[in-house]
Structures are given as C-alpha cells and as structure tokens.
N, C-alpha and C positions, 0 to 999 in steps of 0.2 A: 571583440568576440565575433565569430559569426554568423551575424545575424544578418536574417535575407533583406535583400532592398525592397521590398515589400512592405505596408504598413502592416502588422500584426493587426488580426482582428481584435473588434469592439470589447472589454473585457464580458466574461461571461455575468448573465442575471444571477441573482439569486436563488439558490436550491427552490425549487418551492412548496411553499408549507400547506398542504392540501389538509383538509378539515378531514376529518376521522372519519365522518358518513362515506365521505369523497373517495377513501382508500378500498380497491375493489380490485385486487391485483389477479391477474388471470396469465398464471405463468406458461401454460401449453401454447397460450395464441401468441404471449413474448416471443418463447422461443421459434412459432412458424412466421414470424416476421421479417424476429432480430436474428439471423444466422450468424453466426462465428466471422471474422474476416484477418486479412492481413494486410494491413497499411505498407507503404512504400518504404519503409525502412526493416521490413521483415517482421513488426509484430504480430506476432497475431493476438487479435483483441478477440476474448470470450465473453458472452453477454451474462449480465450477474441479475436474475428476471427479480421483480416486483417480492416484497416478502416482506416476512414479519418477524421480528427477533428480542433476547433479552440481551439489553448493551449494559455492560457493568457486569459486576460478580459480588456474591457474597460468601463464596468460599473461605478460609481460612487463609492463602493463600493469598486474597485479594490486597490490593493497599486499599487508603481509606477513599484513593482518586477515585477506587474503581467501581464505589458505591454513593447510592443504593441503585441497585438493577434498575432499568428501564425500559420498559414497553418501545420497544419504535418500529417504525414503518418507512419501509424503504422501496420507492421505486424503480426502476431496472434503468441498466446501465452496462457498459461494456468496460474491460477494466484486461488490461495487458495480461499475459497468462504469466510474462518473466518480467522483474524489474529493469528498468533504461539500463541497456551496456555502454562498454565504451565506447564501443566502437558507434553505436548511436548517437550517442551524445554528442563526439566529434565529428559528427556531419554538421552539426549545431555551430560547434566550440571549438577548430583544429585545436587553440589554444592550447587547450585541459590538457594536452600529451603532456603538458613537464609539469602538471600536477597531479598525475596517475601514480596509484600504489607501484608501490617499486613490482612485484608480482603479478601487477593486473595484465592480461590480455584483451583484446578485444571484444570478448566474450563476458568477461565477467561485468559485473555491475559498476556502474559508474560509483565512485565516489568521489569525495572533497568538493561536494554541492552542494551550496544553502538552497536553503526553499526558494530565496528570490529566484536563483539559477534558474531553478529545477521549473517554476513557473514561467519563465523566458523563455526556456525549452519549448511547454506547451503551447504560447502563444507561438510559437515561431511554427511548428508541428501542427497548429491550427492551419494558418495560413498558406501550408504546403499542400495540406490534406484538403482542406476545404471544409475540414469537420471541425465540432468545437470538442477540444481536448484540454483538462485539465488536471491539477491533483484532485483524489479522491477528497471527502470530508471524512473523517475521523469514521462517523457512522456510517459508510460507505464502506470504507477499509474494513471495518468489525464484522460488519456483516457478509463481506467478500470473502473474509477470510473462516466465519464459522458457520453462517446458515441459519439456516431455523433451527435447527438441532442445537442452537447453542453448543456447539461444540469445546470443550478447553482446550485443544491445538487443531490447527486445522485437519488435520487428519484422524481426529477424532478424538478421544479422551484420555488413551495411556501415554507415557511421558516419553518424550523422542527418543530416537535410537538412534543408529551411524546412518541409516538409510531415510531419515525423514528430514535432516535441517542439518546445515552448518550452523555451530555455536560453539562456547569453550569448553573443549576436548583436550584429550593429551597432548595433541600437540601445540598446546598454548602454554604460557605457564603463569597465568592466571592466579591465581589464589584461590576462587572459585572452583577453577576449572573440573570437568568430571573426569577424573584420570580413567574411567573403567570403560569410555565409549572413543574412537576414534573414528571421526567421520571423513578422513583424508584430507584436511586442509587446515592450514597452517594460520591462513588469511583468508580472505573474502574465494568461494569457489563459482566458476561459472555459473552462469544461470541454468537452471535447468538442470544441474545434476540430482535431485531429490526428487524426484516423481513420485515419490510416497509418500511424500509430506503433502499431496495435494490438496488442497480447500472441496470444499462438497460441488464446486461448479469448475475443480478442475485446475483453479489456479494455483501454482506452484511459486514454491521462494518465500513466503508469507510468515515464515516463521525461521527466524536466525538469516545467515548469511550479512546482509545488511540491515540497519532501519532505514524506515522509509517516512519521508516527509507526506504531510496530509494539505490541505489548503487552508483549515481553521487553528485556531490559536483555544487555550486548556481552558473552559469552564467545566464547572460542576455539574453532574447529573442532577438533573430535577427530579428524578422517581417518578412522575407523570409519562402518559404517553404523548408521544413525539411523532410524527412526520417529515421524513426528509430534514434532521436539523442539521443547521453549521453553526458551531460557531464564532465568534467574531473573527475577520479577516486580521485587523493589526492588532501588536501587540509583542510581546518578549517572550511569549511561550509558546511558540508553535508546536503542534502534537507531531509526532514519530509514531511508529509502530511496528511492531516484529520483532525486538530483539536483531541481532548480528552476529558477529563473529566471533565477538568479545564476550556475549552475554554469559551468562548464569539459565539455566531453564525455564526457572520462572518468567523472565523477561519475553521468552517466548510463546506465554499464554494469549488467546486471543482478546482477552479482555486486556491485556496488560497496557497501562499508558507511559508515556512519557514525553519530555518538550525539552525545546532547545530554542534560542536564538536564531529567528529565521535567517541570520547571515552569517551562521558557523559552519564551519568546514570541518567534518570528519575522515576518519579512512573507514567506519563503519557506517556512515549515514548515504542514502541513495535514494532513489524514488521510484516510482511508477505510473505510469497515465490511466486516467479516465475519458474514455470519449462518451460524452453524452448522444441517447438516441432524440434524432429529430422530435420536436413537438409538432404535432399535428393543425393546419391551421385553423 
C-alpha cells in the first residue's frame, strides 16, 4: 500500500470522559476560534461545537440496539463535510484502483475499506497534516449527524425524498426498494450531490449513499448520562452508520445502528475523518 516513509503518529488517547460538573460547552466562542478549514487533499473539515443530545431512540421504529435513550455530552470537534473519495484515498492506496466499484469515479466515495484501512488512512493523513485525524466514535457520528434537536434524519424529521440521500430507489431492484422515489443513481453517487440532506452543522452525505465505519466496536446503551463515550476499540462488531445505497429508509435514521467485522470489505461501506481540536496546554 501507500504508505508514507514517515512513522505515523503516536496512536490517539482516549476520548476523554469529563465529569458532568466539568461539561460547560460554549458554542459561540467554538465557533470564533474553531473556523471551517480545508486540509491538503481538498476537504473541508466543518467544526461540530460542544453540545448536548439524546443518543438512542424510542420510537416504534427503533431496534431494541437503539434503546434506551441516552443523555450524552459531546465536546467539539471537526468532522469532513463529504465522506473519503476515491480519489482521496488513492493518494493513500494507488492500489485501491482495481478494487474500485466498477462505476465509481474519483469523486464518489471510496469503498471496499475495512475499518483497519480506513484507520491507516487516518494515521497516514495525521502525519501529512500535522493534525490528529481519526474515525469518529459512534457518539460523534450521532450527534454530527442530528444535533441537539435530535433530529430523525439529518435534515430533519419527515422521510427522505430524491433530493436529500441516495438509498434503494427504483433504480435498484431490491425487494425493499421504494419504487415511488428516484434519486438518480443506480450505485454509490458523488459526494456532495445532496445538499438537502444536510445535518444541522451543514454536514452532508450522513444518510444513505455509503455506511460509514466509526472507531469503537457495539455495546449497549446504559440509559445514564455519558460524556464523550467510546466504546471498546477491539472486537468483531464494529459500529457503521448511515445506511447506503442498498438501504431501506429506516436504515437511514440517525439513531440507527449497525456493525460489521472491522476487516470486511463492502461496495456500500466507506468512511469519514474526524480531526480533533488541539487541547490546550
């Protein structure tokens, strides 16, 4: 693979679990700090500020993963506005070309990357940048994608249309699929074509087109309030999120879970970066 001659940096610490007193999030002065940027491969990383959310659901709708609701607390963070492209990625991997979706361009979203990949990626995207960049955790990703508002899809609460997600449409032929919407794509579509499916901070793609690998592995909701949690790193059940290409709508709720073997390889599974903001010394 292409990996730089460089050591990759020190793996990242642990999220950390600040005490409840401790949590005093002031999103105006995030944002006059943490401005918007674009790293050297063209992302632009949008800052996702300090907040506070229900993780889980207790709708009817929900599975039983997705309960009971949970208080948590999340401090700010920068998180990719589109999921890793190809063409990204093989700045990383030339490899990946002769494991690319027979349709993909270099625009659309990488796939056929395990989580290990997709972490190699970010160490390697550390050590270019100088930042520390990784997968989100689970609660990251939830919260990225619906807000304080608790949202049920990121763009709000009624059920997607052609213009907010790729998922199965008519032109899939699914057994699920929703014959009555056509969102123009057949397979995975460029990043960026949904700009109305956007999350409340802006970030787009969060719902269908790909899933997305997270950095922790499936435990249970405690129902307690939480803090920045992850987690356990190893393990045979790595979380995904978003629904894809393939999905059913429900899949594309922002509570919705799901895991995989960190070393599987999909044409629906993909990822996205988190760069963490400096800690203060």
């Amino acid at each position: 693979m292409g990996m730089p001659s460089a050591p990759p940096p020190a793996p990242a610490p642990p999220v950390s679990r600040k005490k409840k007193e401790n949590f005093a999030p002031n999103p105006v002065q995030e944002r006059r700090d943490h401005p918007p940027f674009e790293n050297s491969l063209g992302m632009p990383m949008l800052l996702v500020p300090s907040g506070t959310f229900t993780m889980g659901s207790n709708t009817p709708e929900a599975a039983a993963n997705e309960r009971p609701p949970t208080k948590t607390n999340i401090s700010a963070f920068y998180l990719a506005r589109w999921p890793v492209t190809v063409g990204q990625y093989e700045q990383f991997d030339p490899a990946h070309r002769a494991r690319r979706a027979p349709w993909a361009t270099e625009n659309h979203p990488v796939v056929f990357v395990s989580a290990e990949d997709a972490a190699r990626f970010c160490e390697w995207l550390s050590a270019r940048e100088r930042r520390r960049y990784r997968l989100p955790t689970e609660a990251e990703w939830e919260y990225a994608a619906r807000g304080p508002e608790n949202r049920i899809f990121p763009w709000g609460n009624t059920p997607p249309g052609p213009r907010h997600a790729n998922f199965a449409d008519a032109n899939t032929r699914f057994p699920w699929a929703d014959r009555t919407i056509n969102d123009a794509h057949a397979g995975t579509s460029p990043v960026g074509s949904y700009p109305q499916g956007a999350s409340p901070f802006g970030i787009e793609d969060l719902a269908g087109n790909v899933w997305e690998w997270c950095c922790d592995c499936f435990v249970p909701y405690p129902g307690r309030e939480r803090t920045n949690p992850r987690g356990p790193m190893d393990g045979n059940k790595r979380i995904c999120r978003g629904g894809s290409w393939k999905s059913r709508i429900g899949s594309l709720r922002t509570s919705a879970r799901a895991f995989h073997p960190p070393t599987m390889l999909a044409n629906d599974i993909g990822f996205r970066v988190l760069c963490e903001i400096p800690t203060p010394l």
